[in-house]
TORNU-220455 format. One record per atom (N, C-alpha, C): x, y, z; atom name. Coordinates in steps of 0.05 Angstrom, whole numbers, plus 5000, padded with zeros to 4 digits. Example, Ala and Ser with C-alpha at 12.3 -4.5 7.8 and 13.67 -1.06 7.14 Angstrom:
! residues 2
SITE | 5264 | 4886 | 5156 | N;
SITE | 5246 | 4910 | 5156 | CA;
SITE | 5264 | 4934 | 5156 | C;
SITE | 5257 | 4955 | 5142 | N;
SITE | 5273 | 4979 | 5143 | CA;
SITE | 5258 | 5001 | 5157 | C;
END
This chain:
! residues 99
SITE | 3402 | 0550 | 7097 | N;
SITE | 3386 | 0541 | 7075 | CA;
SITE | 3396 | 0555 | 7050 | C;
SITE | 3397 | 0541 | 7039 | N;
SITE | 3414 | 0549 | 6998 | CA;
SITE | 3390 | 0556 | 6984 | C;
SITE | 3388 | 0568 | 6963 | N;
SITE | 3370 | 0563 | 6942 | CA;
SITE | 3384 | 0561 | 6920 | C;
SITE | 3375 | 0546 | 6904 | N;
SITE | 3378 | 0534 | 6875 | CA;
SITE | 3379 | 0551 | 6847 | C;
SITE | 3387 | 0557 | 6840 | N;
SITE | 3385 | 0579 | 6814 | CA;
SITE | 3378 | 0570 | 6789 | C;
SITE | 3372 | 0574 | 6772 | N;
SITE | 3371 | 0561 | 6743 | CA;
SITE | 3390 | 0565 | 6734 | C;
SITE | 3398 | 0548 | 6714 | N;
SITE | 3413 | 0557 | 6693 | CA;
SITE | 3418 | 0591 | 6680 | C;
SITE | 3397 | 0593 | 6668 | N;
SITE | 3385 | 0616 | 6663 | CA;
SITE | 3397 | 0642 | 6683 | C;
SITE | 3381 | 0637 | 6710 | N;
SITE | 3391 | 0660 | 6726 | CA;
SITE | 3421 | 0661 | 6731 | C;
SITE | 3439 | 0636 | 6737 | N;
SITE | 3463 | 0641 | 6740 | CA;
SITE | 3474 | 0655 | 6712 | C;
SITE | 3469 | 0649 | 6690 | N;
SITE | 3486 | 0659 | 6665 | CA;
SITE | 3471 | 0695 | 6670 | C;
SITE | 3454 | 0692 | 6669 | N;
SITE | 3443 | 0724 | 6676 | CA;
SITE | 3459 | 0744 | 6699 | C;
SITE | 3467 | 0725 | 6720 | N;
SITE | 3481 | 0737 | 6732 | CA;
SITE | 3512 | 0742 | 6729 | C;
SITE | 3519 | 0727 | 6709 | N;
SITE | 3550 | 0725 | 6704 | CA;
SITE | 3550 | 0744 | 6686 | C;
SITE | 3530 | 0745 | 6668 | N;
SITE | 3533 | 0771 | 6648 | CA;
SITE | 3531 | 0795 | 6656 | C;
SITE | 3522 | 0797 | 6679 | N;
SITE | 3516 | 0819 | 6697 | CA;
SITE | 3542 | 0833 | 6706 | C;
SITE | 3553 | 0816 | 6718 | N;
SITE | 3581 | 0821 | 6730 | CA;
SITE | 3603 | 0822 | 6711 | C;
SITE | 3603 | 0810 | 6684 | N;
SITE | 3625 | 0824 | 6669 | CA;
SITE | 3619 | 0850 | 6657 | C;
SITE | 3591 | 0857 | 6652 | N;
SITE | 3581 | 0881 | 6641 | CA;
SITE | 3590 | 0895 | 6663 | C;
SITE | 3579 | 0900 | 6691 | N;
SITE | 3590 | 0914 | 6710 | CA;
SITE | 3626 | 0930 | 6713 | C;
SITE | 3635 | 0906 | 6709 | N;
SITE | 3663 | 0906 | 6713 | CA;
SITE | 3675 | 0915 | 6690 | C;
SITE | 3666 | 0908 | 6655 | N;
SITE | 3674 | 0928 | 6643 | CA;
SITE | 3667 | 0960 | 6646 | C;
SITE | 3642 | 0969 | 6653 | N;
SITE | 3638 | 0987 | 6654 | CA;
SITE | 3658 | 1004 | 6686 | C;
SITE | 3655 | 0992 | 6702 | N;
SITE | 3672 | 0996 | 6717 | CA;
SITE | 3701 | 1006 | 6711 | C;
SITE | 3711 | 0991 | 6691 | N;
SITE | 3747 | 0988 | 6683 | CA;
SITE | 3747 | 1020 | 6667 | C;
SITE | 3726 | 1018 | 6654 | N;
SITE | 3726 | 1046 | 6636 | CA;
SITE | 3724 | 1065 | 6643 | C;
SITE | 3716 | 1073 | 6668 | N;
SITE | 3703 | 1095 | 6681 | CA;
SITE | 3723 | 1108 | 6699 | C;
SITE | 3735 | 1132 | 6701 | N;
SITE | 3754 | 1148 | 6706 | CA;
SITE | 3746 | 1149 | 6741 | C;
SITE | 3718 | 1150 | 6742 | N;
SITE | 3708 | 1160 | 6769 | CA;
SITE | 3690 | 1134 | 6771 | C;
SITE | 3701 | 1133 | 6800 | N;
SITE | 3678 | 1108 | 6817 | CA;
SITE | 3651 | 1122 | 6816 | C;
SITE | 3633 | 1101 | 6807 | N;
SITE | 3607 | 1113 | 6809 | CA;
SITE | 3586 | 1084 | 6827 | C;
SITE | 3566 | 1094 | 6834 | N;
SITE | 3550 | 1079 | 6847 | CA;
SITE | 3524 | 1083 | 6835 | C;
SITE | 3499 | 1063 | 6837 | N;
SITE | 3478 | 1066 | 6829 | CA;
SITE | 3482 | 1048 | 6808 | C;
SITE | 3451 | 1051 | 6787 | N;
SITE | 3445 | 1036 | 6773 | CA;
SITE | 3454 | 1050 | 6740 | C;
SITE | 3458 | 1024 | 6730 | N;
SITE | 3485 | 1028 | 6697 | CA;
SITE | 3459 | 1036 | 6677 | C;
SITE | 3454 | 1059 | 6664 | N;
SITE | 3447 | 1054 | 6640 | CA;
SITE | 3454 | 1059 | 6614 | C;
SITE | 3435 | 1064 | 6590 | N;
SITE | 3454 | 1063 | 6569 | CA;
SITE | 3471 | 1086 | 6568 | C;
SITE | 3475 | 1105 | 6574 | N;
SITE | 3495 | 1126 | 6575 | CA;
SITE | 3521 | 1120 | 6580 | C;
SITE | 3525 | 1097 | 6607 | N;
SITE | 3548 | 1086 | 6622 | CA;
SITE | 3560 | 1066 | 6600 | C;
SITE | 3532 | 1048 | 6590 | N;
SITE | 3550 | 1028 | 6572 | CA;
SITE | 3558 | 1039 | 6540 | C;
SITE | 3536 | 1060 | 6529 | N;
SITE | 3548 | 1060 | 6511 | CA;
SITE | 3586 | 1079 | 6505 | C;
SITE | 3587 | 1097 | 6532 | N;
SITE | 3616 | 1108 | 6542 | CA;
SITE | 3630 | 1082 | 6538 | C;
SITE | 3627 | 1054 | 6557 | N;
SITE | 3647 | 1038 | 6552 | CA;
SITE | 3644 | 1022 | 6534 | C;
SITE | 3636 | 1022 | 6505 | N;
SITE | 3627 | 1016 | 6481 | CA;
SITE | 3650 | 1016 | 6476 | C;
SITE | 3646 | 1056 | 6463 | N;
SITE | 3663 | 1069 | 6456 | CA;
SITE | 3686 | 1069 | 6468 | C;
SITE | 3699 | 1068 | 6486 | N;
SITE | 3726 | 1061 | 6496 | CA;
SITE | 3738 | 1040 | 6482 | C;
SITE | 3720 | 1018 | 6491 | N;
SITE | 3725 | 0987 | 6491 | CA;
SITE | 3739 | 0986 | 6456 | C;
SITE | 3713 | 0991 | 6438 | N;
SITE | 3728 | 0995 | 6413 | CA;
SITE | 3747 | 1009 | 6401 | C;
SITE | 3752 | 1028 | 6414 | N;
SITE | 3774 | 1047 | 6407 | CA;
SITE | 3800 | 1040 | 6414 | C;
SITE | 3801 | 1013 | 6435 | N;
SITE | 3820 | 1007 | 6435 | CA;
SITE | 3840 | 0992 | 6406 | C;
SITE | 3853 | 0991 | 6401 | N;
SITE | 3880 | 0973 | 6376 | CA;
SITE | 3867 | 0949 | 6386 | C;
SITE | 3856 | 0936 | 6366 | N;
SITE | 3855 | 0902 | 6369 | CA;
SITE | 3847 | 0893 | 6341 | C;
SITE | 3853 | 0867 | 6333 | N;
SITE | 3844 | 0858 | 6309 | CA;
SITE | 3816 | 0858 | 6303 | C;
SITE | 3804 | 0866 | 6296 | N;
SITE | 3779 | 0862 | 6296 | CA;
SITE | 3759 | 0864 | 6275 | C;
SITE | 3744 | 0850 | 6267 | N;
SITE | 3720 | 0854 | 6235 | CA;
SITE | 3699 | 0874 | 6237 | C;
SITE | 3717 | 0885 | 6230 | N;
SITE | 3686 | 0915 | 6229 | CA;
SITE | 3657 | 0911 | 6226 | C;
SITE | 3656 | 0892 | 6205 | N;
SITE | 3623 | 0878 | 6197 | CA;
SITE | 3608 | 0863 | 6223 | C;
SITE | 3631 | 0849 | 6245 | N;
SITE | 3621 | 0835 | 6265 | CA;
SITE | 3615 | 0861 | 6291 | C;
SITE | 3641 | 0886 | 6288 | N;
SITE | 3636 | 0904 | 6315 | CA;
SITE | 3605 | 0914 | 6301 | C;
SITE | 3596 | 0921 | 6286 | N;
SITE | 3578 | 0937 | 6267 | CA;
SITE | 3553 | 0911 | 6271 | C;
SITE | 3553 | 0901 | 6273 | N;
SITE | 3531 | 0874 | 6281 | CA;
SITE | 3523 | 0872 | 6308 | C;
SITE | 3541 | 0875 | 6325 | N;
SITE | 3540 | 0867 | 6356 | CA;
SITE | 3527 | 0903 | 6361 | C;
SITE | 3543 | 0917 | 6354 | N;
SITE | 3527 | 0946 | 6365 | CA;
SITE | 3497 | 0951 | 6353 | C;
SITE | 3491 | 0940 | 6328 | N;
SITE | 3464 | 0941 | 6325 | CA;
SITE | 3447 | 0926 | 6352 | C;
SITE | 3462 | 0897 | 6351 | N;
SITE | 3446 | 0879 | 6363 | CA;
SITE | 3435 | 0890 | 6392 | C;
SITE | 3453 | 0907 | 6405 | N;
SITE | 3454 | 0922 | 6421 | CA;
SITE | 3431 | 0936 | 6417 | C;
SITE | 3434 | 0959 | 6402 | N;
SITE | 3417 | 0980 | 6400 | CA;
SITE | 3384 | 0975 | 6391 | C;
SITE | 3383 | 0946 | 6378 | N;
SITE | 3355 | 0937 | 6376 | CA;
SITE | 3340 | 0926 | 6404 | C;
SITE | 3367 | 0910 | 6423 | N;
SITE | 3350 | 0902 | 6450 | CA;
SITE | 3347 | 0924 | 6461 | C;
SITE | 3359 | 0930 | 6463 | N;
SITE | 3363 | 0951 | 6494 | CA;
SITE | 3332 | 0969 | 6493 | C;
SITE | 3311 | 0959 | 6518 | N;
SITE | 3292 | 0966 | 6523 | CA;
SITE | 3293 | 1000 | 6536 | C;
SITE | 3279 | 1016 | 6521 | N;
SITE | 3283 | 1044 | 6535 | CA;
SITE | 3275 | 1052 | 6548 | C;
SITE | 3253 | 1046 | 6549 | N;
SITE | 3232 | 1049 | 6576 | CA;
SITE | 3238 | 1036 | 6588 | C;
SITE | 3255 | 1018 | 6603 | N;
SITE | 3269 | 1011 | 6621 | CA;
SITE | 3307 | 1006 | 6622 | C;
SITE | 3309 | 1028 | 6630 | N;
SITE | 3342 | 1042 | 6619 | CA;
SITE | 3357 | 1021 | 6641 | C;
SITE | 3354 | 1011 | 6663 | N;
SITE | 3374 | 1006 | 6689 | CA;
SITE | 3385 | 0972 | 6676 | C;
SITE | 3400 | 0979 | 6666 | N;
SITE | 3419 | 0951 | 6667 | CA;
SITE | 3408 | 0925 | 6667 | C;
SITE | 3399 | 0926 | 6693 | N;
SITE | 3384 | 0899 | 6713 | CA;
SITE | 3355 | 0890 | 6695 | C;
SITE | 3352 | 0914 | 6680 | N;
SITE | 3316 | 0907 | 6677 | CA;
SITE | 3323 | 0892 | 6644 | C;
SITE | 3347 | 0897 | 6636 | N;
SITE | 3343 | 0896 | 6602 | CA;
SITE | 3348 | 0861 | 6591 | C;
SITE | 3339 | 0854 | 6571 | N;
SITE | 3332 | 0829 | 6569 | CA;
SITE | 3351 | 0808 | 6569 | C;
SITE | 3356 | 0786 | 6569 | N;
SITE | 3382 | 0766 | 6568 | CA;
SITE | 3388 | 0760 | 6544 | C;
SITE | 3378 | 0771 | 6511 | N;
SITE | 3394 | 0776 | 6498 | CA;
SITE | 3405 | 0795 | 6490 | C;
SITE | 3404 | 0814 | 6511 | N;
SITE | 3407 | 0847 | 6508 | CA;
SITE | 3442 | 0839 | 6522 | C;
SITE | 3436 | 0822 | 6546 | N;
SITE | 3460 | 0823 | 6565 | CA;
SITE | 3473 | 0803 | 6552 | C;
SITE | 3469 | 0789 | 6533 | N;
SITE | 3484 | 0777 | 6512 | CA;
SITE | 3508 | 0780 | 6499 | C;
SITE | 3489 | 0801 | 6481 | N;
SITE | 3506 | 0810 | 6463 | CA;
SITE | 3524 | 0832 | 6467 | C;
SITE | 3523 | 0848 | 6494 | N;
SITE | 3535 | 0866 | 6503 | CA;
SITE | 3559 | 0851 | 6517 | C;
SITE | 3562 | 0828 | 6524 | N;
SITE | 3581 | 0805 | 6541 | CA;
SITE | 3593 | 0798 | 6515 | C;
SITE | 3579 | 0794 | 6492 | N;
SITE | 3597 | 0787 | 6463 | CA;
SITE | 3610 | 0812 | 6464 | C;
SITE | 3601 | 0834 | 6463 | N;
SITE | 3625 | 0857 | 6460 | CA;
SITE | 3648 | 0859 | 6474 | C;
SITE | 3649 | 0855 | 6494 | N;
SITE | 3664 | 0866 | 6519 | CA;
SITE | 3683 | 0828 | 6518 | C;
SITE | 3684 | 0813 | 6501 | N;
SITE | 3703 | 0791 | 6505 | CA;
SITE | 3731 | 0796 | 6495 | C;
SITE | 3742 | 0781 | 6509 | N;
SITE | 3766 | 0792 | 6498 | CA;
SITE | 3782 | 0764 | 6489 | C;
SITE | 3794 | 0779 | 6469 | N;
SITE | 3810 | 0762 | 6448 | CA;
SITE | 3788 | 0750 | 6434 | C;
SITE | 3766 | 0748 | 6430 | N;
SITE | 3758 | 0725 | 6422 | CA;
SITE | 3741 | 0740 | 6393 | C;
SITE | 3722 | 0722 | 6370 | N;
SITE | 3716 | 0733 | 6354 | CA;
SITE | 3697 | 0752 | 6351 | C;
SITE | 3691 | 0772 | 6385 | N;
SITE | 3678 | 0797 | 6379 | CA;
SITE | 3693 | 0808 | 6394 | C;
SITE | 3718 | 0810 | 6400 | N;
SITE | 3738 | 0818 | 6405 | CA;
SITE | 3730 | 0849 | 6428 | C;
END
């Protein structure tokens, strides 16, 4: 027996797994457990520090946008809102205009 997903939940879950996987790529040491802001904002900071073209006014927009969702009283990745996991998936794109 299958179950059906929403729209909604599948994109929730796809943003899940690239957030994962960047934070993953960044991280020197395999870690297990649940991501919070400490993990992502480390691969923030990586991510941007890399050489890429990029509009400072747009990285400087997306890290606010960040820092306004991101629920604190609930730090674990999984719990934070779907435009939290948004705009953190706009960060972590690559090539594209949040680079």
């Amino acid at each position: 027996m299958t179950t059906t997903r929403s729209p909604q939940e599948l994109r929730r879950s796809i943003y899940l797994s690239i957030i994962r996987r960047s934070v993953a790529e960044s991280s020197l040491t395999s870690r297990s457990g649940p991501i919070g802001l400490a993990e992502v904002a480390h691969t923030l900071k990586a991510h941007f520090a890399l050489p890429c073209a990029r509009d400072g006014l747009d990285v400087r927009q997306l890290l606010l946008t960040v820092a306004v969702e991101w629920d604190l009283s609930r730090d674990a990745l999984e719990q934070q809102s779907d435009e939290c996991l948004a705009a953190l998936v706009a960060c972590f794109r690559p090539n594209g205009v949040h680079c």
